[in-house]
C-alpha positions in Angstrom: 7.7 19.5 6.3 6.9 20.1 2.5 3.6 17.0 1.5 4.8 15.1 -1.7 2.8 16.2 -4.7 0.9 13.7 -6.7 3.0 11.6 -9.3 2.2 11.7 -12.8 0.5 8.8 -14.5 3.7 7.7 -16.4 5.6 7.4 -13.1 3.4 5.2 -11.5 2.6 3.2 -14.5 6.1 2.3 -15.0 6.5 1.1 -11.2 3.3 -1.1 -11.6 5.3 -2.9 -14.7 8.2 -3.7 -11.9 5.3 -4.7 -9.1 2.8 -6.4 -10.9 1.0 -7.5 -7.6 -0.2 -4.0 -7.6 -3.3 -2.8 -9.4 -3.6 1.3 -9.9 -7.7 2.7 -9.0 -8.4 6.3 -10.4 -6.0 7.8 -6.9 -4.7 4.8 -5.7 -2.3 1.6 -5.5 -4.0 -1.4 -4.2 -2.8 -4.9 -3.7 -4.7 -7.9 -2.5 -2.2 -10.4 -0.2 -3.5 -13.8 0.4 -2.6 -15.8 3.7 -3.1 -19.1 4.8 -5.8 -18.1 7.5 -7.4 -15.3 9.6 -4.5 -15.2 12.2 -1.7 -14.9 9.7 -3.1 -12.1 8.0 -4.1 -10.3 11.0 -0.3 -10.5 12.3 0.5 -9.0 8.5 -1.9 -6.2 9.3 -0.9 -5.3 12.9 3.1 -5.1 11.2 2.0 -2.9 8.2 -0.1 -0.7 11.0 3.2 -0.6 13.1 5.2 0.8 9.4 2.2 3.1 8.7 2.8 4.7 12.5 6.2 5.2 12.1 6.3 6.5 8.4 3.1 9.0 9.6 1.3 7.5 6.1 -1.8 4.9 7.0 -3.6 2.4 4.2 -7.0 1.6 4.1 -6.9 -2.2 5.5 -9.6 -4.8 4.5 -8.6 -7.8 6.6 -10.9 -10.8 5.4 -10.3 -14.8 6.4 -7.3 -15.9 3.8 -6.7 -12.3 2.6 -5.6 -8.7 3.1 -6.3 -6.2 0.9 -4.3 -2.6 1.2 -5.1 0.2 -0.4 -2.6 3.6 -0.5 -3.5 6.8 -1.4 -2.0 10.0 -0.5 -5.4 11.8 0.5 -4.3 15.5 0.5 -2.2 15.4 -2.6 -5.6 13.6 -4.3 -3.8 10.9 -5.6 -0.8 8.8 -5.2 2.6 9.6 -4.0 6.5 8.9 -3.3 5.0 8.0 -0.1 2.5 5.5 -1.2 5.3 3.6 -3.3 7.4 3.4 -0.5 4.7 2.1 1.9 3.5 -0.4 -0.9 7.0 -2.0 -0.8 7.9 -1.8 2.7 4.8 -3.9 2.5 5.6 -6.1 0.3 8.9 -7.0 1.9 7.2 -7.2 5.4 4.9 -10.0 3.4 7.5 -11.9 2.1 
């Protein structure tokens, strides 16, 4: 199976206008969630791990007390992806 390519700058700055939660780093998407305590976001994590496992594509998780921070980032394509936008609102919707 054919790796997606990296998207061009345009593309992904148009997304962020339609997901403003989300903040773009020189390769990647990132978003920090807030949660009400260490338990809730830990149960958020363990689902977006579940996702990542089935879709093949894993984040870099930073799992603090009241907040989870994801990160995407398509690694071999040295930047981000269709993947990465998918994952980042499969996320979202598994967040609520």
């Amino acid at each position: 199976m054919a790796r997606p390519i990296a998207l061009d700058r345009a593309l992904v700055e148009a997304w962020l206008k339609a997901h403003s939660a989300w903040q773009r780093t020189d390769i990647a998407i990132v978003r920090q969630y807030p949660f009400a305590d260490f338990a809730s976001g830990l149960a958020f994590v363990v689902r977006v791990g579940c996702l990542a496992e089935k879709r093949d594509h894993h984040p870099d998780v930073e799992l603090r007390w009241g907040s989870v921070r994801l990160t995407w980032t398509t690694h071999d394509a040295g930047g981000v992806t269709s993947l990465d936008l998918e994952a980042a609102e499969a996320a979202d919707a598994i967040a609520g």
